[in-house]
FIKOLZA-1660 file (N, C-alpha, C; in steps of 0.1 Angstrom, whole numbers, plus 5000, padded with zeros to 4 digits):
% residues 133
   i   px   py   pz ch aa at
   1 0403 0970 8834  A  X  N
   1 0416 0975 8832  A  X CA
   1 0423 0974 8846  A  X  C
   2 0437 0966 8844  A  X  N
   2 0443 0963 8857  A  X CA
   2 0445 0984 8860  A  X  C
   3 0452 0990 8861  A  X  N
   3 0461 1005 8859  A  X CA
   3 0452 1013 8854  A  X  C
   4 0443 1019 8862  A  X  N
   4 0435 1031 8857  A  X CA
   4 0437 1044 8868  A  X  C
   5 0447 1054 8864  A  X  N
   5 0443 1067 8878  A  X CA
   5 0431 1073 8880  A  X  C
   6 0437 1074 8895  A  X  N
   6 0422 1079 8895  A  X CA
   6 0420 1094 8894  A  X  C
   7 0404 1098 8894  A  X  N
   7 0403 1114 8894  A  X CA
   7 0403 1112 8875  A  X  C
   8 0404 1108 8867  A  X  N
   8 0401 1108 8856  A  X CA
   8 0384 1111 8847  A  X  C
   9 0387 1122 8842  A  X  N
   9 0370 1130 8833  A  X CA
   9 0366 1123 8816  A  X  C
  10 0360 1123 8820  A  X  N
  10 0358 1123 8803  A  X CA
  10 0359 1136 8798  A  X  C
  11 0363 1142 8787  A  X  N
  11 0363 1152 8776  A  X CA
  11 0360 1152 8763  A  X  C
  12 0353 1164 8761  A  X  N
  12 0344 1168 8754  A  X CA
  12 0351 1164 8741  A  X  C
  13 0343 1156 8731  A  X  N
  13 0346 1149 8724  A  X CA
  13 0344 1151 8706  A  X  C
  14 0341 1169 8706  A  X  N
  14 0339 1176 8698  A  X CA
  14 0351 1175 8685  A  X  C
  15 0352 1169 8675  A  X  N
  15 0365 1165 8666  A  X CA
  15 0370 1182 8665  A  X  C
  16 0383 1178 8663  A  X  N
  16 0392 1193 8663  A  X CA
  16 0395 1193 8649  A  X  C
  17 0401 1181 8643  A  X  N
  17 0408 1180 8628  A  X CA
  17 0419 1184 8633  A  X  C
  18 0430 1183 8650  A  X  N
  18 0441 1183 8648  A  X CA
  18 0443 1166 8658  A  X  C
  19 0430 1159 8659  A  X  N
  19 0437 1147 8663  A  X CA
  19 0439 1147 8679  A  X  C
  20 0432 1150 8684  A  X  N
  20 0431 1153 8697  A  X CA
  20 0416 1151 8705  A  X  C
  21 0414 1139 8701  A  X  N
  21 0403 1136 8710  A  X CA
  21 0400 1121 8709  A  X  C
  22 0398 1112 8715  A  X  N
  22 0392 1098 8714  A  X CA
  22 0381 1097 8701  A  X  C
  23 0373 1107 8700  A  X  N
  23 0366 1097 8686  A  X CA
  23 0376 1102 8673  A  X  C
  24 0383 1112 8671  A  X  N
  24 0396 1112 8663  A  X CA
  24 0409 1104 8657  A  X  C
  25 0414 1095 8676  A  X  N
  25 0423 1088 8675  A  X CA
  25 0420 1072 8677  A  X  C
  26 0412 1069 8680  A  X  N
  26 0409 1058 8682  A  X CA
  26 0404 1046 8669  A  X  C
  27 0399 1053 8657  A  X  N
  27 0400 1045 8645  A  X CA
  27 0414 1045 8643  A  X  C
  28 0424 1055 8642  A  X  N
  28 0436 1051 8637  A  X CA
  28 0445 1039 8642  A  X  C
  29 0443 1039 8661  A  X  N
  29 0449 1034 8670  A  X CA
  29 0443 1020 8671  A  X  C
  30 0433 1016 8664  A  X  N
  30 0419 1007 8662  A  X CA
  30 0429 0999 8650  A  X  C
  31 0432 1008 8634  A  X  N
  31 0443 1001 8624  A  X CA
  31 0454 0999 8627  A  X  C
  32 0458 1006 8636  A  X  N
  32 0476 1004 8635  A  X CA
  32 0478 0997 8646  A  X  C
  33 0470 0988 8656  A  X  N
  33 0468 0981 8666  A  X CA
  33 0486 0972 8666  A  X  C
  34 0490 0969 8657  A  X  N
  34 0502 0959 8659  A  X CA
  34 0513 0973 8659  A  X  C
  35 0512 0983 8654  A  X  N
  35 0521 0991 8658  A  X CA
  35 0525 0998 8670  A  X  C
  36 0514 0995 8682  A  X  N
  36 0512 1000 8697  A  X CA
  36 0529 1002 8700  A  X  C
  37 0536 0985 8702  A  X  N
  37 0547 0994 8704  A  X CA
  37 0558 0978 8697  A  X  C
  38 0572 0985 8697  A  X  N
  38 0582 0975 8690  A  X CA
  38 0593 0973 8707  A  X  C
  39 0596 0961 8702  A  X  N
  39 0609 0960 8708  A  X CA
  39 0619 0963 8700  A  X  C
  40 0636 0962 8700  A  X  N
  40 0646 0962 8697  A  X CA
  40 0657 0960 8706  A  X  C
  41 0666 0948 8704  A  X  N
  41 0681 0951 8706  A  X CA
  41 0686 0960 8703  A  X  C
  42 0693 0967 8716  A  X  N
  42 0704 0976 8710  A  X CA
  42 0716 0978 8721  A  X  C
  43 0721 0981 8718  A  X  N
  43 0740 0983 8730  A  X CA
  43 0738 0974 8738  A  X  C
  44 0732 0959 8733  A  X  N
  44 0730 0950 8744  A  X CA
  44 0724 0950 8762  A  X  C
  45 0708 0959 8749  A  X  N
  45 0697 0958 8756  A  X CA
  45 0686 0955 8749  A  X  C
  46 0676 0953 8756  A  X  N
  46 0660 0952 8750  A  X CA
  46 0656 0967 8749  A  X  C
  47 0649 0974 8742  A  X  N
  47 0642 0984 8744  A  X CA
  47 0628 0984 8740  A  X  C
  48 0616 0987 8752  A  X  N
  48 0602 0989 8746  A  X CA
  48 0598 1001 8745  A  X  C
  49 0596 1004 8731  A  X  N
  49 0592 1017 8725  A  X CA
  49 0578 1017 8719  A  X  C
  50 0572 1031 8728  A  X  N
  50 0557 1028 8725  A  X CA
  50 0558 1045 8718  A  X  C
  51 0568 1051 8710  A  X  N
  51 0568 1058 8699  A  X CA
  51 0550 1062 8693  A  X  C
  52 0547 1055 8690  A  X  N
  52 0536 1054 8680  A  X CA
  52 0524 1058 8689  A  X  C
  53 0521 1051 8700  A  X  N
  53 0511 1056 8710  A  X CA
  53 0511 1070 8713  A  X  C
  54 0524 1073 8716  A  X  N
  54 0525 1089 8722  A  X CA
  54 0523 1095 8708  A  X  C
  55 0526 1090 8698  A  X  N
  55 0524 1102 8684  A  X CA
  55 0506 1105 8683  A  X  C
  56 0497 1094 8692  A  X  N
  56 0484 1099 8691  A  X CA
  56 0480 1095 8708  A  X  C
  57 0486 1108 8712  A  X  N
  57 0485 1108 8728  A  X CA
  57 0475 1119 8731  A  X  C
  58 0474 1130 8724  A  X  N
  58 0463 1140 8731  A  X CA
  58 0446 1131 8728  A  X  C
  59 0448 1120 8721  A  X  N
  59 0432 1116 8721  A  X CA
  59 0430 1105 8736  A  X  C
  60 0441 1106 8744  A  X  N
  60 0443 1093 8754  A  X CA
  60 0444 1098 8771  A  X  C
  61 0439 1094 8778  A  X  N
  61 0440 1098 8789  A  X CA
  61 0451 1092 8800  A  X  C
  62 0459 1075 8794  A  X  N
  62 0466 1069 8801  A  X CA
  62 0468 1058 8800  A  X  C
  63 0478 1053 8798  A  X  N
  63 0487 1043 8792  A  X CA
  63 0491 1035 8803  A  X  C
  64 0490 1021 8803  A  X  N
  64 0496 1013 8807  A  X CA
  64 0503 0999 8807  A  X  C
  65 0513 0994 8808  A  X  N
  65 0519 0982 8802  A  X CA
  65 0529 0971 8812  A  X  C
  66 0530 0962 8803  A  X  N
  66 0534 0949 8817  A  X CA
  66 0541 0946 8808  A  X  C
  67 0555 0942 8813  A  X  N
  67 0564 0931 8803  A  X CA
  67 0563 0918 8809  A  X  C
  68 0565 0907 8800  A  X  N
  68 0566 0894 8808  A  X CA
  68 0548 0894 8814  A  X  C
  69 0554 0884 8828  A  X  N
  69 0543 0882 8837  A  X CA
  69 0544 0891 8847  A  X  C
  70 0546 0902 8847  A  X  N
  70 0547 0918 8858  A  X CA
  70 0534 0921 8855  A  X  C
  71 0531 0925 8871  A  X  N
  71 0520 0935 8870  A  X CA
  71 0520 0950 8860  A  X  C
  72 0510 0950 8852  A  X  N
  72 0507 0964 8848  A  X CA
  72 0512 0974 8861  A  X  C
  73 0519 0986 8849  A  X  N
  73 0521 0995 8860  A  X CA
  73 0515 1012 8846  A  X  C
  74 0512 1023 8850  A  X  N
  74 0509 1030 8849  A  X CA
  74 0523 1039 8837  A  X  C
  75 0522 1039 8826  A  X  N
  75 0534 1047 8819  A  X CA
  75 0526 1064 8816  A  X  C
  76 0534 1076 8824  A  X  N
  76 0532 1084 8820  A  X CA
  76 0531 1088 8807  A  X  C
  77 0526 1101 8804  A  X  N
  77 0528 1102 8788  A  X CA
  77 0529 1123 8791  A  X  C
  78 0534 1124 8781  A  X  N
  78 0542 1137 8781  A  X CA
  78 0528 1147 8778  A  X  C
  79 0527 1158 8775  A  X  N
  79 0514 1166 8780  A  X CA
  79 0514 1166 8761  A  X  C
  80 0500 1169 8757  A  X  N
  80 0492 1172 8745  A  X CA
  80 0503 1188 8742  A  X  C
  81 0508 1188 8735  A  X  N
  81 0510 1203 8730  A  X CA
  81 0501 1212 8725  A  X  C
  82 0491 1216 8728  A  X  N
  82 0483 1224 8726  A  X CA
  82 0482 1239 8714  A  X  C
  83 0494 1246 8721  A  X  N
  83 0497 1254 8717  A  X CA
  83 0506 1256 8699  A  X  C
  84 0508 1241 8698  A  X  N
  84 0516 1240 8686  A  X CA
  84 0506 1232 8675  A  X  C
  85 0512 1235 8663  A  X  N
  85 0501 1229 8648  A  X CA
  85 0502 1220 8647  A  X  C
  86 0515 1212 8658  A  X  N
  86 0512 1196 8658  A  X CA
  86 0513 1193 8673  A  X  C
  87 0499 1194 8679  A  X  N
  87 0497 1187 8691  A  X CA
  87 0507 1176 8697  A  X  C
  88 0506 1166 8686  A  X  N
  88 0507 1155 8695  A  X CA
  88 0524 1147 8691  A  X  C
  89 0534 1158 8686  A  X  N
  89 0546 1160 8690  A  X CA
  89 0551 1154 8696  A  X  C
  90 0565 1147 8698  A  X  N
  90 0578 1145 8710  A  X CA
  90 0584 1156 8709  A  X  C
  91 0585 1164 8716  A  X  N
  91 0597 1174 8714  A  X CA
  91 0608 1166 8727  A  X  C
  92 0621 1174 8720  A  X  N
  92 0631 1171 8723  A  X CA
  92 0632 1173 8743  A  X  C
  93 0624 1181 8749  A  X  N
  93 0624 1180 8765  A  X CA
  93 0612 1174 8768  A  X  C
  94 0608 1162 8760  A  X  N
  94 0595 1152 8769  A  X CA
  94 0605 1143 8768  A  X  C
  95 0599 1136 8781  A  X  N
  95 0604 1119 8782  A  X CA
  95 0606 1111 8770  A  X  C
  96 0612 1103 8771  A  X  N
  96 0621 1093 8762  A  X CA
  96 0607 1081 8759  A  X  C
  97 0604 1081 8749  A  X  N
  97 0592 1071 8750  A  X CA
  97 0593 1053 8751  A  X  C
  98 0604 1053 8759  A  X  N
  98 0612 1036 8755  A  X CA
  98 0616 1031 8772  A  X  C
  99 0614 1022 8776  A  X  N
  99 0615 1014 8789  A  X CA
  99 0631 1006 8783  A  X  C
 100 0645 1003 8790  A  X  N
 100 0651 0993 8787  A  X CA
 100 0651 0984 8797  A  X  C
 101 0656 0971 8794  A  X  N
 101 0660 0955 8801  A  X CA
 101 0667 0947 8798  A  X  C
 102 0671 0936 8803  A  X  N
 102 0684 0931 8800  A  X CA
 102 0683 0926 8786  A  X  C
 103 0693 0925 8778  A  X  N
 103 0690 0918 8763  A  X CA
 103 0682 0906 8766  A  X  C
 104 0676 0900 8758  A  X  N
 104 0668 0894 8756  A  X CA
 104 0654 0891 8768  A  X  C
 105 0653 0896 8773  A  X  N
 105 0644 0898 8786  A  X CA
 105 0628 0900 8780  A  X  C
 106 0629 0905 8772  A  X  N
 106 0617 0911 8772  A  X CA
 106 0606 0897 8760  A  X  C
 107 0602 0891 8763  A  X  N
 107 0593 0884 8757  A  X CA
 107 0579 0884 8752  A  X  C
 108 0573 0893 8765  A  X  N
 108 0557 0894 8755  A  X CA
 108 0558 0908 8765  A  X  C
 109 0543 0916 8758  A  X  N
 109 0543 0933 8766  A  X CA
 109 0532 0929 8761  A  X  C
 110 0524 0934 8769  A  X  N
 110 0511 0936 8772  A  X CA
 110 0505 0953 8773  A  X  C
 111 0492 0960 8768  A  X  N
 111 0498 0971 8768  A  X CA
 111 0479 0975 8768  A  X  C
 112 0475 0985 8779  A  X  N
 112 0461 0992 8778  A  X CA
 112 0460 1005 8783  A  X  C
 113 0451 1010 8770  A  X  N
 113 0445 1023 8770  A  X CA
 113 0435 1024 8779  A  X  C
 114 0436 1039 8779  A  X  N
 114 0421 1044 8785  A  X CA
 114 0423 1055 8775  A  X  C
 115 0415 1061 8764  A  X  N
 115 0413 1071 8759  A  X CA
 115 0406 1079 8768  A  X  C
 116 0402 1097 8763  A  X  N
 116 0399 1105 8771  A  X CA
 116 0387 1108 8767  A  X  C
 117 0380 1098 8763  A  X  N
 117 0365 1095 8767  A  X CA
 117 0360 1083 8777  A  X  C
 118 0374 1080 8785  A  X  N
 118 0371 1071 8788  A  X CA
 118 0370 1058 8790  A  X  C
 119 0364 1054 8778  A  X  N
 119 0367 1041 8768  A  X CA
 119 0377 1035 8769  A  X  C
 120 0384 1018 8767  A  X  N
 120 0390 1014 8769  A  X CA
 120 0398 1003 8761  A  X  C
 121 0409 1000 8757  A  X  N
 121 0411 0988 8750  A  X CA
 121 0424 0984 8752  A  X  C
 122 0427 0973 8751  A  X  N
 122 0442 0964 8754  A  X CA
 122 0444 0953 8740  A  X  C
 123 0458 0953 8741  A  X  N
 123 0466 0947 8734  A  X CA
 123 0474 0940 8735  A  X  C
 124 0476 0925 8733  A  X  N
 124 0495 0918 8737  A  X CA
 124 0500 0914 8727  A  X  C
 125 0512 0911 8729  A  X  N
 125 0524 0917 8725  A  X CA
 125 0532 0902 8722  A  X  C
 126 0538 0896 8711  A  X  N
 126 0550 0886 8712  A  X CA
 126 0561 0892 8712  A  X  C
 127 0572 0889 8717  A  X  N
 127 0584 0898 8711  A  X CA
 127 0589 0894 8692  A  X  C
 128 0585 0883 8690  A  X  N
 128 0589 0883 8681  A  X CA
 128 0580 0888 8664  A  X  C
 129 0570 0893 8671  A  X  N
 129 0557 0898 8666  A  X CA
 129 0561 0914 8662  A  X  C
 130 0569 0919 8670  A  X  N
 130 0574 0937 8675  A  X CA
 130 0585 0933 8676  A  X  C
 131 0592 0932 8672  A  X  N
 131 0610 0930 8675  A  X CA
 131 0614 0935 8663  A  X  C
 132 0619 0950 8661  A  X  N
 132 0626 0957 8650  A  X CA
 132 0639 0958 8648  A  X  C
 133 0646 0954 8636  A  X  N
 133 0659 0958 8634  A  X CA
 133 0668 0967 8640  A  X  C
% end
């Protein structure tokens, strides 16, 4: 993995049945592999929306992605909601889960996990592969 922080644990890997752990999320994230993330045009921009990742974020310890030929860089991800019957929530005061760029800019995204066992896997990206209406 180019982007791994450091100081990173593994966690106890005990299934919850609310989707919150690597051996939970990672068959899903394993099928829905082309849905990692979409581009879109819009107000005469590119937007890269990784939507779908953060919807199974408490099984993940850290996200990272490269557009083009850029170095991987490190994309935060908003904290596991714990406290609520759906963990792995956007609520309306987490970050915006979408990067923008100039219209048409964006051509391939490249994109690697570390789930929070640790474990690891990557994905790329065409734009015309993920480019949503």
């Amino acid at each position: 993995m180019d982007v791994v922080p450091t100081g990173l644990v593994a966690e106890d890997q005990t299934p919850t049945g609310r989707f919150t752990t690597a051996t939970e999320v990672r068959p899903i994230l394993n099928a829905t592999r082309g849905n990692w993330i979409a581009v879109r045009e819009y107000n005469g921009k590119d937007y890269v929306y990784v939507t779908h990742l953060w919807s199974w974020r408490c099984g993940l310890a850290a996200i990272a992605i490269a557009v083009n030929d850029t170095p991987f860089r490190d994309w935060p991800m908003p904290p596991c909601h714990e406290a609520l019957a759906t963990p792995n929530a956007i609520l309306d005061d987490d970050p915006q889960p979408y990067l923008t760029f100039e219209a048409g800019a964006v051509q391939s995204v490249r994109v690697q996990l570390i789930y929070d066992d640790l474990g690891m896997d990557a994905a790329g990206f065409a734009r015309g592969d993920v480019l949503i209406p």
